[in-house]
N, C-alpha and C positions, 0 to 999 in steps of 0.2 A: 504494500500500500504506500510504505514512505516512496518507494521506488517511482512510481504511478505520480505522486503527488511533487515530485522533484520536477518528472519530464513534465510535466505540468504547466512548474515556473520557467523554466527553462524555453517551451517554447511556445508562445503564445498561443493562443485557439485564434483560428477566422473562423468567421461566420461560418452558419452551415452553408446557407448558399454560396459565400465562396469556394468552399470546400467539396459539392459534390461534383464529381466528374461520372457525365452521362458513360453507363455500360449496356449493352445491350441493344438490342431490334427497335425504332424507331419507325414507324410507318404513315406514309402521309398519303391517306387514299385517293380513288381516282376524283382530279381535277383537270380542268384545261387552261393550258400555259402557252398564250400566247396562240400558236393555234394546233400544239397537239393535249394529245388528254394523257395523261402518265401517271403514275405511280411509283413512289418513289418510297424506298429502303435506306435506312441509316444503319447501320451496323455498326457499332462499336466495341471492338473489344479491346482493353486498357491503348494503348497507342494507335491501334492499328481501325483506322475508321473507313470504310465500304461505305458509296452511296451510290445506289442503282437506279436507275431510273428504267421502268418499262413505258413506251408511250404502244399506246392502242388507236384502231383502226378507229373505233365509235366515242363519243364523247362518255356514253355510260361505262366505259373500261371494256369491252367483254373480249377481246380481240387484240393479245399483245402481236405486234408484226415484227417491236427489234427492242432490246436492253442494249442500254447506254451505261458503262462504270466508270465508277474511277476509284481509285484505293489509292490513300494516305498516310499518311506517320502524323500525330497530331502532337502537339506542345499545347498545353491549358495554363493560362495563369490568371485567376479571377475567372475573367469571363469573355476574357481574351480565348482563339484559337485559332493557331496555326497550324494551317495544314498542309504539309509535303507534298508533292503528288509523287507517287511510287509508279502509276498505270493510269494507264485509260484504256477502254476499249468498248468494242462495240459486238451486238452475237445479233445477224438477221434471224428471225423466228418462223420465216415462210417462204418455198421456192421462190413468190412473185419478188418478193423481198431481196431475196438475196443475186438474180439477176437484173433487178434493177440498179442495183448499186454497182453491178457488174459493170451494167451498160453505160455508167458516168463515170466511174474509175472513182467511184468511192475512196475518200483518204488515202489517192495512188494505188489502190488493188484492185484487180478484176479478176478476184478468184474467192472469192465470197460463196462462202457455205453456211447452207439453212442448218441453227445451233451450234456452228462455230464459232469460237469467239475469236477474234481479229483484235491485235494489239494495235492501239496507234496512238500511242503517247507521243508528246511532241509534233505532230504531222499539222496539217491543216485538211479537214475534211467540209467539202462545202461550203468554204468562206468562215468556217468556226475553227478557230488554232485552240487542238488539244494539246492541255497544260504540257509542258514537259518534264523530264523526270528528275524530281529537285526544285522545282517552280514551287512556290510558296504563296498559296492563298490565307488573306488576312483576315482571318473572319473572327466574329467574335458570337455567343450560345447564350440561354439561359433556359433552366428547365424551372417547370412551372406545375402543382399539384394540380389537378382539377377534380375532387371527388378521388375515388380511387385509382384515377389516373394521372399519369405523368406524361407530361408533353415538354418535346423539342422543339425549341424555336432557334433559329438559324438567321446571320444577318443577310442584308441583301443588298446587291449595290444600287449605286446613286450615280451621278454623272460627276460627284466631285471626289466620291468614296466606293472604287472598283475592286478595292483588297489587295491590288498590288503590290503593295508597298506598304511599311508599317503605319508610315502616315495616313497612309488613304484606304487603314482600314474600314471596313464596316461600321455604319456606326448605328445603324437600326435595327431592329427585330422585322423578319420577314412575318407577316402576320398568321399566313399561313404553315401550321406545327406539324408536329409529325408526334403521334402517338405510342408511346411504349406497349411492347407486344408481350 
């Protein structure tokens, strides 16, 4: 007990809410972004954070055609979160799918297989430049109780706050959460 009561003094308590660091399946059901409908996975496990997005055919979800990933190394301080990029990549979910991507040279490949999953960290696919490996997105979290549940909220950018950079971190809460599973 003195023992317990030493580490104590020695090193201060944060808050709880400073202190917890989301673990676990985070899920943000089907929405439409912009103009696909997706569904998105947060995965966390202690460092290592997965966020998947599947976009579907129909606005009501029913219909994944391709999952979008990307996998992290993450650094927490507060409520701060830095994220590494380790991967990205992309898996078509259906023949039509997968030669079509064929047929525009999808992020330079034209050998795109239905459930295969395609790396393409660093590339540019379709005018979107996927992160590369070691790119450091600046984001900042906070989990929030709701009744029995716990939700992830995640910032979102601004035109003066992209994450790029420390300074131009995130510096709002994306409204829409993502649900622990």
């Amino acid at each position: 007990m003195k023992a317990l009561l030493v580490l104590f003094l020695l090193f201060p308590f944060q808050s709880l809410a400073d202190s917890v660091v989301p673990q676990g399946k985070f899920l943000r059901s089907c929405c439409v972004d912009d103009s696909d409908a997706l569904q998105t996975l947060v995965n966390t496990e202690n460092e290592l954070w997965t966020v998947t997005h599947t976009a579907f055919e129909e606005e009501n979800c029913q219909t994944p055609y391709i999952i979008y990933e990307v996998k992290y190394k993450s650094a927490i301080q507060d409520k701060n979160l830095d994220m590494t990029a380790l991967e990205a990549s992309y898996t078509p979910l259906s023949e039509i799918v997968s030669e079509a991507l064929n047929q525009i040279g999808f992020c330079g490949f034209v050998d795109w297989k239905t459930n295969e999953k395609k790396i393409v960290t660093g590339r540019t696919c379709d005018d979107f430049f996927q992160p590369r490996e070691g790119e450091i997105l600046y984001n900042i979290f906070d989990l929030k109780a709701d009744g029995d549940k716990m939700n992830l909220f995640l910032g979102m950018p601004t035109s003066s706050k992209n994450g790029k950079t420390a300074e131009r971190r995130f510096d709002k809460l994306d409204p829409r959460f993502y649900t622990k599973q």
